[in-house]
N, C-alpha and C positions, 0 to 999 in steps of 0.2 A: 211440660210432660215429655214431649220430644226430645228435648235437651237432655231432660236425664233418663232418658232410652240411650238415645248417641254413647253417653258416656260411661252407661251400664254395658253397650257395645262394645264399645274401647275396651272398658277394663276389664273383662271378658279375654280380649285379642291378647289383651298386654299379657294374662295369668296364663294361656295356651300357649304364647311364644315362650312364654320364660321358661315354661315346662319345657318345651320343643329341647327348647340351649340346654336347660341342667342335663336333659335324658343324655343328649347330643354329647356335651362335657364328660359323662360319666362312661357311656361306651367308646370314648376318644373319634367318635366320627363330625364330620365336619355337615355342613347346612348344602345343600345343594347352593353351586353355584358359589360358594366361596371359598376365601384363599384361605390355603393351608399355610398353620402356623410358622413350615418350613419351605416356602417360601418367599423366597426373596421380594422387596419391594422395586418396584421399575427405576431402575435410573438411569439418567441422562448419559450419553457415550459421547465419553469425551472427544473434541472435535480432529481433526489430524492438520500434522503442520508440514503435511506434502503438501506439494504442486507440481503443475506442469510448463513448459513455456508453449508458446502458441502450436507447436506442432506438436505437440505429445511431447517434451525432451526433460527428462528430469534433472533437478538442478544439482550441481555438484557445492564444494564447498570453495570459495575464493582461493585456497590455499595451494589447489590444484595447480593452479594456472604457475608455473617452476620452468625458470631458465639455469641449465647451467652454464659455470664461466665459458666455458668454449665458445657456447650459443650466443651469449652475450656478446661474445667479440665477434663474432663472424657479423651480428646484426649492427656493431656498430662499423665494422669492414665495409659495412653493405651503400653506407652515404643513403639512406633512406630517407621520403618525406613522408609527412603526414595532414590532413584536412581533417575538420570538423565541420561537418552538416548539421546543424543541428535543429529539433522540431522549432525551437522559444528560446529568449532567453529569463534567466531566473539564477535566482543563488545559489540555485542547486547544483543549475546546468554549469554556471559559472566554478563551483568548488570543485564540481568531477572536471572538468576542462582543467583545473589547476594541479589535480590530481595527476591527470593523463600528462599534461606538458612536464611537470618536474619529471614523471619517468621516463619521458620519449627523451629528454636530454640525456638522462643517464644513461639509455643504449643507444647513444649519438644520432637520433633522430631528430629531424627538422620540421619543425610546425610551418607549413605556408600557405594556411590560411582556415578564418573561421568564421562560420555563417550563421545566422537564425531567420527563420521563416516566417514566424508569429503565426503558428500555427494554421499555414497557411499551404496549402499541396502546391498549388503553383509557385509561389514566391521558392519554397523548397527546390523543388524542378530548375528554377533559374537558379538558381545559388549553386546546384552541382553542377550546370553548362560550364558558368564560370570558376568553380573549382578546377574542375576536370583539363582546362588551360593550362593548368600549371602542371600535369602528369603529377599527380601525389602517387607513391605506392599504396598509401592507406589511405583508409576515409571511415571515419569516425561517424557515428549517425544513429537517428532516430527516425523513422518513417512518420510523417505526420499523418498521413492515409495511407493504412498497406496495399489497399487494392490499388492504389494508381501510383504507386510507387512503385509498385510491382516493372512499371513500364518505366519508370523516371530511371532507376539504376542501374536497367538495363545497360547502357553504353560505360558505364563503371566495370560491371561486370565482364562486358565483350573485352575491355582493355586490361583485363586481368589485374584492375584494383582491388588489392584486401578490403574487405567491408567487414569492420565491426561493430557490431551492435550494443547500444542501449537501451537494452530493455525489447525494441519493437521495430522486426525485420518486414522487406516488403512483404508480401504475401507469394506463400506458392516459394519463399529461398528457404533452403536446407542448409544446414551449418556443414562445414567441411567442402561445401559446393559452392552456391554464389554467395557466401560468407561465414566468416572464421567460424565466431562466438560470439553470445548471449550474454553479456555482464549486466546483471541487477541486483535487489536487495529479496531477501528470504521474505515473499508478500503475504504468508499466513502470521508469519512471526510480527512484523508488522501490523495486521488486524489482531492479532491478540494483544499488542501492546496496548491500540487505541483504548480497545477492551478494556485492558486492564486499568489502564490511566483514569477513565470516565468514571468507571466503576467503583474505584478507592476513593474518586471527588465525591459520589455521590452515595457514599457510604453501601453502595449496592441497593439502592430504593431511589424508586420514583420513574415517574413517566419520562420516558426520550425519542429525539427523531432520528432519523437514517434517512442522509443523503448519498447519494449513492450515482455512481457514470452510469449513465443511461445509453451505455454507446458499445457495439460488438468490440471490447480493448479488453484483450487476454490479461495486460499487466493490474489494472484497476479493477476489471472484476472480480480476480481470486481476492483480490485486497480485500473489496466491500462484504466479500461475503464472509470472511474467515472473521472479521469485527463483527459480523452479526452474528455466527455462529458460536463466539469463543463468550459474546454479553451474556446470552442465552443460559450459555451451558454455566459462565463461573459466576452468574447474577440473576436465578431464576426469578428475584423481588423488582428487578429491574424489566419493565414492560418497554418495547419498543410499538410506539402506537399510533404513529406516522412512516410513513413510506415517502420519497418523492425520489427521483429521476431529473437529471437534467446531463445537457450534452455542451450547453454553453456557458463556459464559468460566469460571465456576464449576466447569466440570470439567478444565481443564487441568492441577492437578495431580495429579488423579488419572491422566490420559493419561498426562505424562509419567512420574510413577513406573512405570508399567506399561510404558513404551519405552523406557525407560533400564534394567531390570529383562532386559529381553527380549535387548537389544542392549548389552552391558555393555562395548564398544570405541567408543559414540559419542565423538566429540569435538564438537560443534554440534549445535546445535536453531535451528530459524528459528521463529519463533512471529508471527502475523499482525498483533498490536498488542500495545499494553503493558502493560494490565490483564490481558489474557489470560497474559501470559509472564510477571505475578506470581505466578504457580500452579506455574510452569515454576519459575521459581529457589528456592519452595519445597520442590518435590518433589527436585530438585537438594541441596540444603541437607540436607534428611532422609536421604538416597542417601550423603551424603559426599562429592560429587562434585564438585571445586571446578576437574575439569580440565574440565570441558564448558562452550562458551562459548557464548553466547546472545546472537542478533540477533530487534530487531523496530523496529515503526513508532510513531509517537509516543512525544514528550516525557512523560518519567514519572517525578516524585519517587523512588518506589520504584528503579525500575530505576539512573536515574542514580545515583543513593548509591550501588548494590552496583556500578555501575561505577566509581566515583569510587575506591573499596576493593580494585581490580582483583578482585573479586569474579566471577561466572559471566558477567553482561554484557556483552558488547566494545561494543557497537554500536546507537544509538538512530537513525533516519529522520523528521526533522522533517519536517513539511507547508508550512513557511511561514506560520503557522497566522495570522499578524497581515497576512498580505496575502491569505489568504484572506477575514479578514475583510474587508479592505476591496473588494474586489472584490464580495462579496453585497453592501455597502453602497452601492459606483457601480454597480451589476447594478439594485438596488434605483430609485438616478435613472433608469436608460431605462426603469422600468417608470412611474414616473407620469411622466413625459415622453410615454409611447407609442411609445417610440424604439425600434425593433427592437434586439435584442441579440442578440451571439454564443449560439448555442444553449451550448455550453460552451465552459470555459475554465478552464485549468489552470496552477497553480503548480508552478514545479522545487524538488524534494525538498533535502534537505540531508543529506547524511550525516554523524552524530556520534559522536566518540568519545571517552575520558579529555582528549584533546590538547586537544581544541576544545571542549569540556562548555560552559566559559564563555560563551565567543562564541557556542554555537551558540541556545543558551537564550534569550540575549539577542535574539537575529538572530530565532527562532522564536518564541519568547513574551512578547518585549518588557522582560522584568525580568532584573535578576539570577538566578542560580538559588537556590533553595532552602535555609535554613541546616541543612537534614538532608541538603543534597545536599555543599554546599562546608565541613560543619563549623564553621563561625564562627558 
């Protein structure tokens, strides 16, 4: 007898409401509390593909960066040298180093000498003592720690060596001050690539993780967020459902066996660059997991081959790495010119997959790819 009280109740509400809408329908007024027909529904705003560099500096376009013939020969008049400090070494750093060398020849500059620190502020430190011997007019570089670099390039600075930058100045230097220019790659256009690469693998469905620098570094975190932002907005089916943080590439596979462990329906991992997402495809590999696909940034032996293999891979983010170089190497002319220069200036990303491996290797680091990459 309850039961059919309840349902005598209901059907009751249901014949009140209905009446409520017809009356509502017919003198064109709306229900309290809801959307008018001419209202629009909410949507997503699309993400922006500004940035900044570390000091507020908005980035120009690489094309900026213009010698003319005059300038050209007065810089090659000039009997110039030039150094390379650099944070690591890698394919990357190696293709922009190849970049910078072929243009320092062409405005008859002289390379005398090139360093890497392994990521390491002191070993860094020492490496510019002994650069600095040899009086270079420029110096090439990358801060591995801006805050204690701040004090390492001091003595470059006091001897009015050109400093240009890759990507990431000491901390506390001003471009046009204690160094030229900012040469890197456009890092939202880059996250939107990852974005995009993932997103096509995975039809735009399914659970994925986000690895992401865990470290106060201007250049990697606009990267990590614009990939999170651009999955969001152009793959609302696509959940990101892991988080994690790390500051030492050395730990990535332990991360990820611990998120793949946790969350055993990923299909994606985004991983911040390529050394790092070796650790990723390890942990992957141990797991059994050959359905979880993997995007990151830079060109990488490693990576490519396990994509060449349709392996965990889909998707590598070139920087342009051979026009990056040559931009620090004309960045490098307006500093013994005295020429003001763009505070920064940035390269468009490339997005690479099995399809284009070839071309894109080439297009980004100047050679052929790799005989572990193409098997021959």
């Amino acid at each position: 007898m309850e039961t059919a009280r309840l349902l005598g109740r209901g059907q009751a509400r249901g014949l009140i409401v209905g009446a409520m809408a017809l009356a509502l329908s017919v003198t064109g007024c709306s229900a309290p509390g809801a959307a008018s027909p001419s209202t629009p529904a909410t949507q997503a705003v699309e993400p922006s593909l500004e940035f900044v560099g570390p000091n507020g500096e908005k980035p120009g376009k690489l094309a900026e960066l213009v010698l003319t013939d005059d300038e050209k020969t007065a810089v090659k008049n000039g009997n110039h040298t030039a150094a390379f400090v650099w944070h690591t070494s890698s394919e990357f750093v190696s293709a922009v180093e190849k970049g910078a060398r072929e243009q320092f020849k062409d405005l008859g500059i002289n390379v005398v000498a090139s360093t890497q620190a392994s990521f390491d502020a002191a070993t860094q430190a020492n490496n510019l003592q002994t650069v600095l011997a040899l009086n270079p007019d420029i110096i090439v570089t990358i801060a591995v720690d801006p805050v204690s670099a701040e004090a390492t390039f001091k003595p470059a600075v006091d001897k009015g060596t050109k400093l240009v930058i890759m990507t990431t100045p000491p901390a506390n230097y001003q471009a046009g001050k204690q160094f030229v220019s900012i040469v890197t790659e456009s890092l939202t256009d880059a996250g939107k690539l990852n974005a995009t690469i993932l997103g096509d693998a995975l039809g735009g469905q399914g659970d994925i993780g986000y690895m992401y620098h865990d470290a106060d570094f201007w250049f990697t975190n606009q990267r990590d967020k614009a990939f999170k932002a651009w999955t969001s907005f152009l793959y609302p089916n696509q959940k990101i459902v892991a988080e994690e943080g790390f500051t030492d590439e050395a730990k990535t596979q332990e991360i990820a066996a611990a998120m793949i462990a946790r969350n055993p329906n990923l299909k994606g991992i985004y991983v911040p660059w390529a050394t790092a997402a070796q650790g990723v495809l390890a942990a992957l590999r141990d797991a059994g997991r050959s359905d979880v696909k993997v995007v990151t940034n830079d060109l990488d032996a490693t990576l490519a081959a396990d994509m060449a293999r349709d392996g965990n891979a889909v998707g590598l983010v070139g920087n342009s790495s051979i026009a990056i170089g040559e931009g620090l190497a004309t960045a490098s002319a307006y500093g013994v010119l005295n020429k003001a220069a763009p505070a920064l200036v940035a390269t468009t990303p490339t997005g690479i997959t099995k399809d284009n491996l070839a071309q894109g290797w080439m297009e980004d680091y100047g050679t052929e790819p790799p005989s572990s990459v193409t098997g021959k």
